[in-house]
Short mmCIF file of the C-alpha atoms (twelve columns), coordinates in Angstrom:
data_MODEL
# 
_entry.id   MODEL 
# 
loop_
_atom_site.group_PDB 
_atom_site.id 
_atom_site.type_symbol 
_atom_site.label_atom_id 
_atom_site.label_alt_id 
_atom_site.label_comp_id 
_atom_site.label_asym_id 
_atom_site.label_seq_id 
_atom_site.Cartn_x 
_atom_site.Cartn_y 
_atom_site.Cartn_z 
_atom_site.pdbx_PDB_model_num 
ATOM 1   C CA . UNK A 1   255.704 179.435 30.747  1 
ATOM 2   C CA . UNK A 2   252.021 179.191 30.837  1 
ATOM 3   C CA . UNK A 3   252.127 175.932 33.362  1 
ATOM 4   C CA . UNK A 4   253.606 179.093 35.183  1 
ATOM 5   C CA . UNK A 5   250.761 181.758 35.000  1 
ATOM 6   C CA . UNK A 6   247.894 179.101 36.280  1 
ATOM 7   C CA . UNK A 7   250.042 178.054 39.087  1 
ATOM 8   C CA . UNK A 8   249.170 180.514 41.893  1 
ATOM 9   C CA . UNK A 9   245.607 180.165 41.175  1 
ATOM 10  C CA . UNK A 10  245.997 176.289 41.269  1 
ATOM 11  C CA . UNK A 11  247.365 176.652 44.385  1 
ATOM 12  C CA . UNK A 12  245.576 178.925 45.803  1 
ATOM 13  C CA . UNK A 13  242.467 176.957 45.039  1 
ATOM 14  C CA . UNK A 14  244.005 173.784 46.332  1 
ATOM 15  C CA . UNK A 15  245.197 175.479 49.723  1 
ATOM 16  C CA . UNK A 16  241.305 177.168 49.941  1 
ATOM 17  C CA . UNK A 17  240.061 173.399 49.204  1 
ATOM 18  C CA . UNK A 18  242.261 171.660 51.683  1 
ATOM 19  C CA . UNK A 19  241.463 174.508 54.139  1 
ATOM 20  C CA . UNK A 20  237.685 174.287 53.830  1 
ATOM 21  C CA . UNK A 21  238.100 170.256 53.807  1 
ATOM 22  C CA . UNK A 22  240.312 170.494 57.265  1 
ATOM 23  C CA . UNK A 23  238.694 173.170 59.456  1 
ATOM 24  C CA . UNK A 24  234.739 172.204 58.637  1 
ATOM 25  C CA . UNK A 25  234.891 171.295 62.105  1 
ATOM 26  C CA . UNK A 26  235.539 172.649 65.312  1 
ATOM 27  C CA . UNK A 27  237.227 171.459 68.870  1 
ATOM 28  C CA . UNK A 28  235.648 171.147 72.394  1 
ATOM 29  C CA . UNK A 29  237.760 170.792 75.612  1 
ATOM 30  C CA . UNK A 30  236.383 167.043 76.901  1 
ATOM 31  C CA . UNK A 31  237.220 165.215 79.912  1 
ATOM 32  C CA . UNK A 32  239.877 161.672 79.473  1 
ATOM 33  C CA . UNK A 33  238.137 158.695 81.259  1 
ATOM 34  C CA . UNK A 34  240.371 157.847 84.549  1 
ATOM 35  C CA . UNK A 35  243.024 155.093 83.763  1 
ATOM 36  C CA . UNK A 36  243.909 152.907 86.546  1 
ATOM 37  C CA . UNK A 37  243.862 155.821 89.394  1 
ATOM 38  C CA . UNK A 38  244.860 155.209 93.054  1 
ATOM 39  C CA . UNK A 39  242.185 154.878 94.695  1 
ATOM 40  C CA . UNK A 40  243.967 156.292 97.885  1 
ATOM 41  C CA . UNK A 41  244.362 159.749 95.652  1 
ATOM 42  C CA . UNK A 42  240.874 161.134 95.416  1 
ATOM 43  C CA . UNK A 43  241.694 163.819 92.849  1 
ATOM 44  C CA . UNK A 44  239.594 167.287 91.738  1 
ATOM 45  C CA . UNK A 45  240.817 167.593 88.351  1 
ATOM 46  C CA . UNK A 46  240.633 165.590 85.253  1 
ATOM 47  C CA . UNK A 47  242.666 164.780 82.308  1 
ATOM 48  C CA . UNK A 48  241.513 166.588 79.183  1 
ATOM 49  C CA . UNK A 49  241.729 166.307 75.769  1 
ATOM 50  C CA . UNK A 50  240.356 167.898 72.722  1 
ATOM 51  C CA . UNK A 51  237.505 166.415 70.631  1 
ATOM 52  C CA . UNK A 52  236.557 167.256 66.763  1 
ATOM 53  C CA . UNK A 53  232.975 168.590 66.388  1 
ATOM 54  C CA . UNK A 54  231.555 168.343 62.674  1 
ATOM 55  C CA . UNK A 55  230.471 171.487 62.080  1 
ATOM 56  C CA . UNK A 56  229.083 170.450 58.388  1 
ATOM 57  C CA . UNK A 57  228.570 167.831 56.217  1 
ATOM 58  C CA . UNK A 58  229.648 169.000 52.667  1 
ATOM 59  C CA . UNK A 59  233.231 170.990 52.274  1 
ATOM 60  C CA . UNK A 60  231.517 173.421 49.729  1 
ATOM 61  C CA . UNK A 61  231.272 177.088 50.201  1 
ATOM 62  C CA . UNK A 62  230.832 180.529 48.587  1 
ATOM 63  C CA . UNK A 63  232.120 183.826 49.596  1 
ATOM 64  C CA . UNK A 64  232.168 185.100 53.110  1 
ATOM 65  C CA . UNK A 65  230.714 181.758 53.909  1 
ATOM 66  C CA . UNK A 66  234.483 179.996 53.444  1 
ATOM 67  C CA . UNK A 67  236.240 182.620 55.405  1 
ATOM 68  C CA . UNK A 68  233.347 181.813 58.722  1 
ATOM 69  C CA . UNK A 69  234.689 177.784 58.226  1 
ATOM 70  C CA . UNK A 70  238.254 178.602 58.442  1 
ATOM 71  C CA . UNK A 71  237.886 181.300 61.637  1 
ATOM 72  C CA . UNK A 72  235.534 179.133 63.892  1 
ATOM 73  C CA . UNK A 73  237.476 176.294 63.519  1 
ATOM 74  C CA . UNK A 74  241.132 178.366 64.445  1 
ATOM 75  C CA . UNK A 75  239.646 180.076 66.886  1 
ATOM 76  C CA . UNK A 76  237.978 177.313 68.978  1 
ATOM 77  C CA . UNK A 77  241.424 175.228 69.015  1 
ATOM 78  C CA . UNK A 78  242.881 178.347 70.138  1 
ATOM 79  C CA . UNK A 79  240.649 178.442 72.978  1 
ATOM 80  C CA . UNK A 80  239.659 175.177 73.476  1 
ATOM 81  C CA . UNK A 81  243.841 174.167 73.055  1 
ATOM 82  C CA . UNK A 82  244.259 176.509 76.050  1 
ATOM 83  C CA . UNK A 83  242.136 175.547 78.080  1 
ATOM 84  C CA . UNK A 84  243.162 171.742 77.679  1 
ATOM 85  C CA . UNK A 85  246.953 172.586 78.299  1 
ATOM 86  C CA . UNK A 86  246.008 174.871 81.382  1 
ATOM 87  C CA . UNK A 87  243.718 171.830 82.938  1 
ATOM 88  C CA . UNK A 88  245.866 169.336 82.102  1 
ATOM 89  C CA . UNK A 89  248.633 171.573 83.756  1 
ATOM 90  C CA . UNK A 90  246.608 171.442 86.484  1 
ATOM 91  C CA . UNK A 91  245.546 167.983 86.593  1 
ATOM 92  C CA . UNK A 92  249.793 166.994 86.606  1 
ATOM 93  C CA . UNK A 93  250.397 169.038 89.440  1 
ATOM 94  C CA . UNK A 94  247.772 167.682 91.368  1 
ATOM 95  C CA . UNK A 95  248.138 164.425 90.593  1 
ATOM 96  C CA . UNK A 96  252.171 164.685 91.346  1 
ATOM 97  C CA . UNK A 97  251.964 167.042 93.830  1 
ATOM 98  C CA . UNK A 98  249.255 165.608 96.285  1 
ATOM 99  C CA . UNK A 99  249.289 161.399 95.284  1 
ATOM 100 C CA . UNK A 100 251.673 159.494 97.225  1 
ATOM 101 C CA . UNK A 101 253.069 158.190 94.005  1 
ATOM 102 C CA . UNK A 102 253.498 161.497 92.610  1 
ATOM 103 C CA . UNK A 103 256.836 163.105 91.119  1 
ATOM 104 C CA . UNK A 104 256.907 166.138 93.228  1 
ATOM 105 C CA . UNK A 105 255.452 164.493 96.577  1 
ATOM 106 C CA . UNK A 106 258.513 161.574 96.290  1 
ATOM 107 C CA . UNK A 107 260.894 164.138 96.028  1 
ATOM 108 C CA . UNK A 108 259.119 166.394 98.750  1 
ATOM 109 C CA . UNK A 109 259.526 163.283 100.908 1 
ATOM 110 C CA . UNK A 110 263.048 162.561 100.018 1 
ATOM 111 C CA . UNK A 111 264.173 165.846 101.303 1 
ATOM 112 C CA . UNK A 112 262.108 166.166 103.807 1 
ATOM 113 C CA . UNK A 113 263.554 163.238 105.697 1 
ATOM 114 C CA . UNK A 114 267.042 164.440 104.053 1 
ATOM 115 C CA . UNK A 115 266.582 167.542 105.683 1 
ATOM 116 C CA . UNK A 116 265.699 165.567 109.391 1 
ATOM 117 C CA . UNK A 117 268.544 163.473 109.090 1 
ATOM 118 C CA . UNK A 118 271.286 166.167 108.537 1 
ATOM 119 C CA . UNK A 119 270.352 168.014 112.249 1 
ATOM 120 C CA . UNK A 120 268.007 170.502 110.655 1 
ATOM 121 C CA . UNK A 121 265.257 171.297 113.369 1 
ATOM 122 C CA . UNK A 122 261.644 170.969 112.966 1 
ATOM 123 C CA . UNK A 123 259.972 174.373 113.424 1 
# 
């Protein structure tokens, strides 16, 4: 029964621990160096991806101090999260849409000439 009664606050200070230990840092949106690119598809967007900042050396805090390490670091992969999914959104369609070796411009192609070949007219 007692193992019981010290449980929550062993957890609780175990959770606050790993917490502080995990978010004492904070995430940028950065750009991904170009990996064998076409050189015939001169793109405007880059791949991103998001990079860890250290925001301190030691994981030891008091008070109001703790609760300041666990909100920056949420709230810049929040943000920074979105804007990496939203460029790299962006960066797909381009790169597909635009490229000649792109997904969506192959199939644009495809029925494009599909289109020509079944009697449709070219307006």
């Amino acid at each position: 029964m007692k193992m019981h009664a010290h449980l929550p606050f062993f957890l609780r200070t175990f959770t606050l621990s790993l917490l502080v230990s995990i978010t004492s840092c904070a995430y940028l949106p950065a750009s991904k160096p170009a990996l064998n690119q076409d050189e015939s598809c001169q793109m405007l967007t880059n791949e991103l991806e998001l990079k860890e900042v250290q925001l301190i050396e030691s994981s030891h805090c008091a008070g109001d101090a703790c609760a300041v390490f666990i909100a920056v670091p949420a709230s810049s992969f929040i943000v920074s999260g979105s804007i990496v999914l939203i460029g790299n959104t962006l960066h797909w369609l381009e790169k597909n849409g635009t490229c000649s070796q792109g997904f969506i411009r192959k199939n644009l192609d495809q029925f494009i000439e599909w289109a020509f070949k079944s009697g449709a007219k070219q307006t």
